[in-house]
Every structure is written in C-alpha cells, then in structure tokens.
C-alpha positions, 0 to 999 in steps of 0.5 A: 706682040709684047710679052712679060713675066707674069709676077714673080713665076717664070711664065711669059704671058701676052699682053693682050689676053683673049676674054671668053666671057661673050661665049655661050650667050646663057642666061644672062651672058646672052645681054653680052653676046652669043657667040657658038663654035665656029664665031670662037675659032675665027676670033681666037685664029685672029689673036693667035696670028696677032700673037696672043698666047693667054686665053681667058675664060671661067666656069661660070660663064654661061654656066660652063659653055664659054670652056665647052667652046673654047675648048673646041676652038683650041683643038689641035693648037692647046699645046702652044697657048695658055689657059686661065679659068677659075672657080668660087662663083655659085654654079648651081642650087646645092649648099655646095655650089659655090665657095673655096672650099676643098669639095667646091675646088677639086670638083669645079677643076676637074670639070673645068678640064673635061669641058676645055678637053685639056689635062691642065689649067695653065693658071686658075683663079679664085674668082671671088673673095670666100670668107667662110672656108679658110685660107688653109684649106683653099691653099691645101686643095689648091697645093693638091691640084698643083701637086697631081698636074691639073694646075700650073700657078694660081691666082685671085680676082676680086680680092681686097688688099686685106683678104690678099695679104691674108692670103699670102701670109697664110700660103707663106707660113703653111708654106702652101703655093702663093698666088702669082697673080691677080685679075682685076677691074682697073681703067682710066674710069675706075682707079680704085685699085691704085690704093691698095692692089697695084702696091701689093702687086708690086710689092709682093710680085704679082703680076697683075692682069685686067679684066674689061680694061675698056670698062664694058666697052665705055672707053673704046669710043662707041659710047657718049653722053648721048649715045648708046650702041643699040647693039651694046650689051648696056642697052640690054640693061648690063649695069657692070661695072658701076659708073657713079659719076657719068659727067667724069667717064664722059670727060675721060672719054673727051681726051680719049677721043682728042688723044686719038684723033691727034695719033689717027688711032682710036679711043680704044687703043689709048686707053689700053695703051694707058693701061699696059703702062702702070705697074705690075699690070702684065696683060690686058683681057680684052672681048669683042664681037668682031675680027676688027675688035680685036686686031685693033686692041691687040695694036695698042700694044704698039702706041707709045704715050709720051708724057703729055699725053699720059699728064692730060690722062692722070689729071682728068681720071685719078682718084681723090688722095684719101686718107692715110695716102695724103697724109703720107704724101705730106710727111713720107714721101722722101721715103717711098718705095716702088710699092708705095710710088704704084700709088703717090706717083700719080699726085708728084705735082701737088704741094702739101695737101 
C-alpha cells in the first residue's frame, strides 16, 4: 500500500480508502447493497491486511446503520485506523434535520460518535453545499468540535469552486480551521473537476479524496453497451452518477479493457490507477461486494501507466477547453502555475484553439 499527506496536514492516509456506502441496505441504499455485521468485518479484515487504514462512511447512509456497522466492524483495532464521516444531508422530518448550522453539527457528530462507539472523528466532512447558514458559523461549530476532541481535521464534499474558496476565506480571515481536504466525484468518465477543484486543491493544499472512483462500477468492466450485471445496483434503477453521453462512457471503456488485456490486469485497476495519477488526489474511496472486489482495487495501486497509455486515456475522456481555459491557453500559458497546469496540462498538444 502507497500512503501520502493528505493536503497540507500531517496526516498520511491510504490510497485505497474503504467506502461503507453498501452497509445497511435502508431504504434506498438497499438498490446498493445490504451488507450486516459479519459481511463488514470480513471486507474490512481484507483492507486492513491490503494496508487501508481510511475508513469511509456518512450519517446518512442508511440512515446511520452503515456507522452502526462499521463501528461494530472496527472494534478492537479503532486505534490503528482512521475514520471519515460527515453530516449536512436531511436525516429526518424536522426543519432542523439537515444544514450546516451549529445545532445540526454538534448534534449529528455526537451521534455520529455513539453509533462508530468511538470519542473521535478522524476527518468529518461537510457533505453538501448549506447556502443558508453562514460560513462563520459552520467553521465556529466546527472549531468547537476540534476544540473538545471530537474532530481531527475537516473537510468539504460536493462544493464548487466558489463555495470552496468562500469557505477559505471565511475560515482565513475569522482565522477559523480551514478544510484539509476534499471528497469529490472525479473518473475518467466525469472530468468536471478538472476546471475548478483539482486547481484549488493544488493551490491551496487540499488533499483531495474520490468517491465512486469507478463511476458506480460503470469503469470496472462489469458493465457494456449491452450489458447490465443483473445484480448491479443500475439494474435496480440507480441513476448516480448521470451519464449524459453513453456513446463517450462506452468508448472510455473500449480503451479501458484494451489497456487491461495488454497488462493482464482489469479495467477496474486501470482506471484507479489513472486516477492516483492527477494532482492532489491522495486516496481513492473504493466499494465492492465481495473480498475479490477489493484485493483487486487495492492493486491498482501497484500499476504504473506509462505515457502512452495515460495519451490514449486524456484523449478518448478530457473534457471540451471551455471558456476562459482556452482563452488562457491561447494567450497565458507561458505563465501557468502548478495550480493552473491541474488543468492545461491535459490539452499540451493543441496549437491555438
């Protein structure tokens, strides 16, 4: 296992993280999975021995039973690993059931810690985006919890570039604890976050963590033009994340699987391997329903994607140069920073556009 800082803290985290988000199987997480106790503690046994030590989970999956199990999963071995969860998400029917603000907070971390049976959150999210309570306040509650031991560093999930900013310079200028880090949706598939997030990241020092880094399984090779596991949470009719071009996933899929077959590894593993490869990414939150699911992501860790290879990826997946990017490429790009080449770097072959 590869480990690396997350962001600008101290913290080294794995860079295969386990996700929870199959735990449970309430409500609507039962399109995913339904997996009790005793399926957890033989899944997380094989990420511990593969050398995960970040362990993901939210309260609002399953409606808190995906931290009831992990919690029990964990017992006797919390000490040695890491825990992520995070709150914002509604959780129930009150006008006070969701949000960032200070009740919402302190009252979902504390419940967020009898249901893990744990005194501390390693790194809790803001899961969403809250424009109604301010900034000030989510940073005060936040500081609060850091302050009493309950919370270790911070992060966001979800945020646009202006809302994370915001967030910064709010936490900078009350001098409030900043956000170390970020969770967000980012494949091959779904480059978005190359405009805005991945700069930032770099250039404020976040370290940035992925969630469903195979798109829901979409990347991993189970799923083609014509084929739908039967088994696969799509089949139950999940529709996260959005493909609006199918002809482009199933082309990004064709290379996956060429790449694959040339290496005698699996789609699966090349485009986790892709992904540990862009800037400020740190670790990958990776699900599965089975043992095999997860020895085979925690090896892509070990493939190495030489330049060719990394070519055919960028050309058949990056994401139209929109404006003011190609602009910039035009008329700036003898002045880029690191922060700026998360992006332009990914369009070094074109003329003027």
């Amino acid at each position: 296992m590869e480990y690396r800082v997350l962001g600008k803290s101290g913290l080294k985290v794995s860079a295969i993280s386990m996700g929870t988000f199959s735990f449970g199987g309430v409500g609507a997480f039962s399109k995913v999975a339904s997996q009790d106790v005793s399926d957890a503690r033989r899944l997380v046994d094989v990420c511990i021995d593969g050398g995960v030590n970040l362990f993901d989970t939210a309260n609002m999956y399953s409606l808190g039973r995906s931290e009831e199990i992990l919690g029990e999963a964990l017992k006797g071995r919390r000490d040695s690993v890491l825990i992520s969860s995070k709150a914002r998400m509604r959780i129930g029917d009150g006008p006070n059931d969701e949000g960032t603000s200070r009740f919402h907070l302190i009252r979902e971390c504390e419940r967020s810690l009898k249901r893990l049976q744990t005194d501390h959150i390693d790194i809790y999210h803001m899961h969403e985006w809250d424009g109604v309570t301010p900034l000030d306040e989510m940073l005060s509650a936040l500081d609060s919890l850091i302050r009493s031991g309950k919370v270790r560093y911070i992060g966001c999930s979800n945020y646009s570039g202006w809302h994370l900013m915001k967030a910064l310079g709010v936490a900078d200028q009350r001098r409030l604890p900043r956000f170390v880090t970020q969770q967000i949706h980012y494949t091959l598939e779904a480059r978005e976050a190359e405009y805005e997030l991945l700069p930032i990241s770099v250039d404020q020092g976040l370290g940035v963590t992925v969630w469903s880094p195979l798109a829901a399984g979409l990347l991993s090779g189970a799923f083609g033009r014509n084929k739908t596991p039967k088994d696969s949470r799509q089949a139950e009719g999940w529709s996260e994340p959005p493909i609006r071009d199918k002809d482009r996933l199933w082309a990004i899929v064709d290379i996956l699987e060429e790449i694959a077959a040339e290496r005698g590894m699996t789609a699966a593993q090349v485009s986790l391997a892709w992904t540990l490869t862009r800037p400020a990414v740190c670790s990958l939150v990776v699900g599965g329903l089975t043992e095999q699911h997860f020895r085979e992501n925690i090896a892509a860790v070990d493939l190495n994607l030489d330049a060719e290879e990394h070519e055919k990826l960028n050309q058949i997946s990056r994401p139209p140069y929109i404006y003011p990017y190609w602009h910039q490429h035009n008329f700036a790009r003898e002045r880029f920073s690191d922060a700026d080449q998360a992006l332009h770097s990914n369009y070094k072959d074109l003329g003027l556009v």
